[in-house]
C-alpha positions, 0 to 999 in steps of 0.5 A: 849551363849547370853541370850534370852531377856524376852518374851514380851506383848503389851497392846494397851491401858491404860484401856485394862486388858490384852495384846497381846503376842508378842512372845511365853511364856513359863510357868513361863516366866517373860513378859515383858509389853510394851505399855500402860502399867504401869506394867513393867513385869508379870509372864506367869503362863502358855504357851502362844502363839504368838498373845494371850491374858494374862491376866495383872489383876485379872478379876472376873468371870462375868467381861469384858475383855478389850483390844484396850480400849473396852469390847471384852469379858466376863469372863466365870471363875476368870482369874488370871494375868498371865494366858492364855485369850482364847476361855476357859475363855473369851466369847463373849458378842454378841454371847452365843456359843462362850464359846463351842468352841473348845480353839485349833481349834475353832470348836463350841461343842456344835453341833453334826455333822454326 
């Protein structure tokens, strides 16, 4: 049997702290860093789907997520390397609710709908 190459994650540019998963990760899996990175690889701390974010670094509650080299978000809680960048930890400088959307469907929570 052919060993799977190690899953892989594309940084866009050298001053992004996260990037882009360019096949599904499982837990634990090593990623490897492609792009503008000057990391080789990271572990995915938890399963990751194909075109989201991991983070590369640790980012402080409070500080901007980067990716093609601008903010495209906030953190909302510490977020570890190797961890899931979504809707649950990362929100949006320009809009308040985005951190009540649902992480799966992108429903917003915080409106009740009769």
């Amino acid at each position: 049997m052919t060993a799977q190459p190690a899953p892989s994650a594309f940084q866009v540019h050298a001053s992004d702290n996260v990037a882009t998963l360019l096949a599904e990760a499982a837990a634990g899996a090593p990623l490897a860093i492609v792009g503008s990175s000057s990391k080789a690889s990271i572990t995915a701390s938890e399963q990751i789907a194909l075109g989201h974010k991991v983070a590369l670094v640790p980012i402080a509650e409070g500080e901007p997520v980067i990716k093609f080299g601008v903010v495209i978000g906030v953190a909302m809680r510490p977020i570890a390397p190797g961890e899931w960048v979504h809707l649950h930890n990362c929100r949006s400088q320009l809009d308040e609710r985005s951190g009540h959307f649902d992480v799966r469907t992108g429903e917003p929570g915080d409106q009740a709908y009769a």
